[in-house]
C-alpha positions in Angstrom: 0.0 0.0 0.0 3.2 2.7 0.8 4.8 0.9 -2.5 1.1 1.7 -4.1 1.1 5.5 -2.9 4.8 6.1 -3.3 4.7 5.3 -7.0 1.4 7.8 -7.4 3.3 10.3 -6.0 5.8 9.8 -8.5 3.9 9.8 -11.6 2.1 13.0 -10.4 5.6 14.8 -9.9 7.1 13.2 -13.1 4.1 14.7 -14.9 3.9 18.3 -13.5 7.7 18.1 -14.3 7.5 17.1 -17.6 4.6 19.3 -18.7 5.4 22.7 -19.1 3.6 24.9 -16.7 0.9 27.6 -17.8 2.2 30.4 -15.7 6.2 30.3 -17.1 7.4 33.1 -18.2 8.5 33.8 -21.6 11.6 32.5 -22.8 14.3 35.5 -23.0 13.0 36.8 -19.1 15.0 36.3 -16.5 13.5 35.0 -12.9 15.4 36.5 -9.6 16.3 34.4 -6.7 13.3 35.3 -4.9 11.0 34.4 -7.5 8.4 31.3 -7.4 9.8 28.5 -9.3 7.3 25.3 -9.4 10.1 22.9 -11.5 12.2 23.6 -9.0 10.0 23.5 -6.2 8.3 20.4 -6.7 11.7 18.5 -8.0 12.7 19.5 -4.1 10.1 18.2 -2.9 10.4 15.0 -4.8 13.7 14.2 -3.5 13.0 15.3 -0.1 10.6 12.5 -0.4 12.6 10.3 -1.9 15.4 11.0 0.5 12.9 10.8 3.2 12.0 7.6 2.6 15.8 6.2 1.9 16.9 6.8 5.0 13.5 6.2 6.5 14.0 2.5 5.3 18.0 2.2 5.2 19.6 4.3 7.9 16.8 5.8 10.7 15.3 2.5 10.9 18.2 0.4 11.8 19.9 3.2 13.5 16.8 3.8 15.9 17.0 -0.2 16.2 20.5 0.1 17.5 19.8 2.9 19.7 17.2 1.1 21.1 18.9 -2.2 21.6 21.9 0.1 23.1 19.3 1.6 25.5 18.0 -2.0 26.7 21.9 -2.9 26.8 23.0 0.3 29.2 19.4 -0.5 31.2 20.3 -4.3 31.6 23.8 -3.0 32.5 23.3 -0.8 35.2 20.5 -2.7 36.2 23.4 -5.8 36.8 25.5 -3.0 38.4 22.8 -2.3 41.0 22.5 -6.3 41.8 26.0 -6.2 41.7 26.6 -3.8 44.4 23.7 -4.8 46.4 25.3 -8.6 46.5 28.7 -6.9 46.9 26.8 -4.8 49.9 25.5 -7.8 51.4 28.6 -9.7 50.8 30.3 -7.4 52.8 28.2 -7.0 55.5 28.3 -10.8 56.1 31.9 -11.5 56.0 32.4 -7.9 58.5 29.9 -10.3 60.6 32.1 -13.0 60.5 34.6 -11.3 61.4 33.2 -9.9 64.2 32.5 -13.2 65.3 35.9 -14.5 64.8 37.3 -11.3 67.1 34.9 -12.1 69.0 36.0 -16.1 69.1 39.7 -15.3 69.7 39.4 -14.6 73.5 37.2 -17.7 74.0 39.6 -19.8 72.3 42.6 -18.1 74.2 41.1 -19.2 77.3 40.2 -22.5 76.3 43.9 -22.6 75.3 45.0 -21.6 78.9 42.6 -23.8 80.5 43.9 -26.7 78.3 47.2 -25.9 79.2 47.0 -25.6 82.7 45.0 -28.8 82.6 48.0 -30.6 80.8 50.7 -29.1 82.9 48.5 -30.5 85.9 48.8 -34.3 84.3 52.1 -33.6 83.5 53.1 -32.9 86.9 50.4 -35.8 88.5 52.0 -38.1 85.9 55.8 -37.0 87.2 54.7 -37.2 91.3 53.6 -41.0 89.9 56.2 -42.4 88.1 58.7 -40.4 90.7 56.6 -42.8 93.5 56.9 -46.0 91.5 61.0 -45.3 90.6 61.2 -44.4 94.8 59.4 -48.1 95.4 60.9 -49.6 92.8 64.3 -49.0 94.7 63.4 -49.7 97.8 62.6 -53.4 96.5 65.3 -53.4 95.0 67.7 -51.8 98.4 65.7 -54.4 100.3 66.2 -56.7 98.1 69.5 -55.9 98.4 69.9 -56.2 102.0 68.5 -59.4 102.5 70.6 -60.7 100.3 73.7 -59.3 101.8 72.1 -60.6 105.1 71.7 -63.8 103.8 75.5 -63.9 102.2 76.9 -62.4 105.5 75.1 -65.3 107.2 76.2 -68.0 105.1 80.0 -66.4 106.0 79.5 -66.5 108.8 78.1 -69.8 109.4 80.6 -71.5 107.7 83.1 -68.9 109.5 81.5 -70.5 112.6 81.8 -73.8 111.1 85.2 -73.7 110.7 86.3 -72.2 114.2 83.5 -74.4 115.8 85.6 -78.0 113.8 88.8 -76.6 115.1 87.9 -75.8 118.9 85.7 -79.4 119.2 88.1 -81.1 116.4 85.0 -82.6 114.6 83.2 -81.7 111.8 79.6 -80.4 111.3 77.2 -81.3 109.2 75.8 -78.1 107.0 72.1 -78.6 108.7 74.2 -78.5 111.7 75.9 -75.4 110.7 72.0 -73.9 109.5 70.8 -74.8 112.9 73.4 -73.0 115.0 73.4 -69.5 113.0 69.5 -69.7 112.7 69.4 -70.3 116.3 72.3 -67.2 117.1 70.3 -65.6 114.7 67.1 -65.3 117.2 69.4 -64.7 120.1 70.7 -61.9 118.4 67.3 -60.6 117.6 65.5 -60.9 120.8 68.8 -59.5 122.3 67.9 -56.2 120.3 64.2 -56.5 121.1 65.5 -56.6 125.1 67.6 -53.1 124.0 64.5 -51.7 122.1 
């Protein structure tokens, strides 16, 4: 239908062109600047169409398209940007929360730390005072253990000391149950002698 129009409008202007107007002037007269000129006027007005619709078709069309998509692009973009600083906003805010709570953490944990501490230098030094008792014990098995067998090799000396005075002064010998029985024997003397002094 615009195809239908544009190509009336044409042919009309084509015509009026073409067909020489009733009003010209005569042929040896000049026309001033100011002057109304209808060829020239209407073959203005037939490229201002034409123009008009040339760029109406091949330039502002696609350049109002790109300016449009360009708007939607810079709208989309700032509308990102505001997201993007909202979640950067409440990014922030949650990892200054954090980190509150972490300050807030430290002393908590310090004294945890201490408590811990403490509580291992307290084992420590219950787990020293123990093995410290069980070495003391352990030696004084071991001293007594010590003792009665130095008793016990003193004893044997000296029963067989005894034996050997005892064969020479009664020129017999003694049997070794003899010689167990007489020290055993001075043995208990000994000891309730000490009791007496006690």
């Amino acid at each position: 239908m615009a195809r239908g129009r544009l190509t009336a409008a044409l042919t009309v202007a084509a015509a009026l062109v073409l067909a020489p107007p009733a009003w010209a002037a005569a042929e040896g007269e000049k026309k001033g600047i100011f002057d109304p000129q209808f060829d020239l006027g209407l073959w203005t007005i037939i490229v201002f169409v034409i123009l008009f619709w040339v760029l109406k078709r091949f330039a502002w069309g696609p350049i109002l398209n790109g300016l449009q998509t360009r708007e939607q692009s810079i709208r989309a973009a700032v509308e990102e940007a505001k997201l993007a600083r909202q979640e950067t906003a409440a990014a922030r805010a949650e990892f200054e929360r954090k980190l509150a709570d972490a300050h807030a953490e430290i002393p908590k944990l310090m004294e945890a730390a201490r408590r811990d501490a403490q509580q291992l230098k307290e084992e420590m030094r219950a787990q020293a005072g123990k093995d410290i008792q069980t070495e003391r014990q352990r030696l004084h098995r071991e001293i007594e253990t010590a003792r009665v067998q130095a008793l016990k090799d003193i004893s044997d000396h000296a029963a067989q000391l005894a034996t050997l005075i005892s064969a020479k002064a009664i020129r017999r010998s003694l049997t070794p149950e003899d010689h167990h029985r007489l020290v055993d024997e001075a043995l208990d003397e000994l000891k309730q002698t000490q009791q007496e002094k006690s």
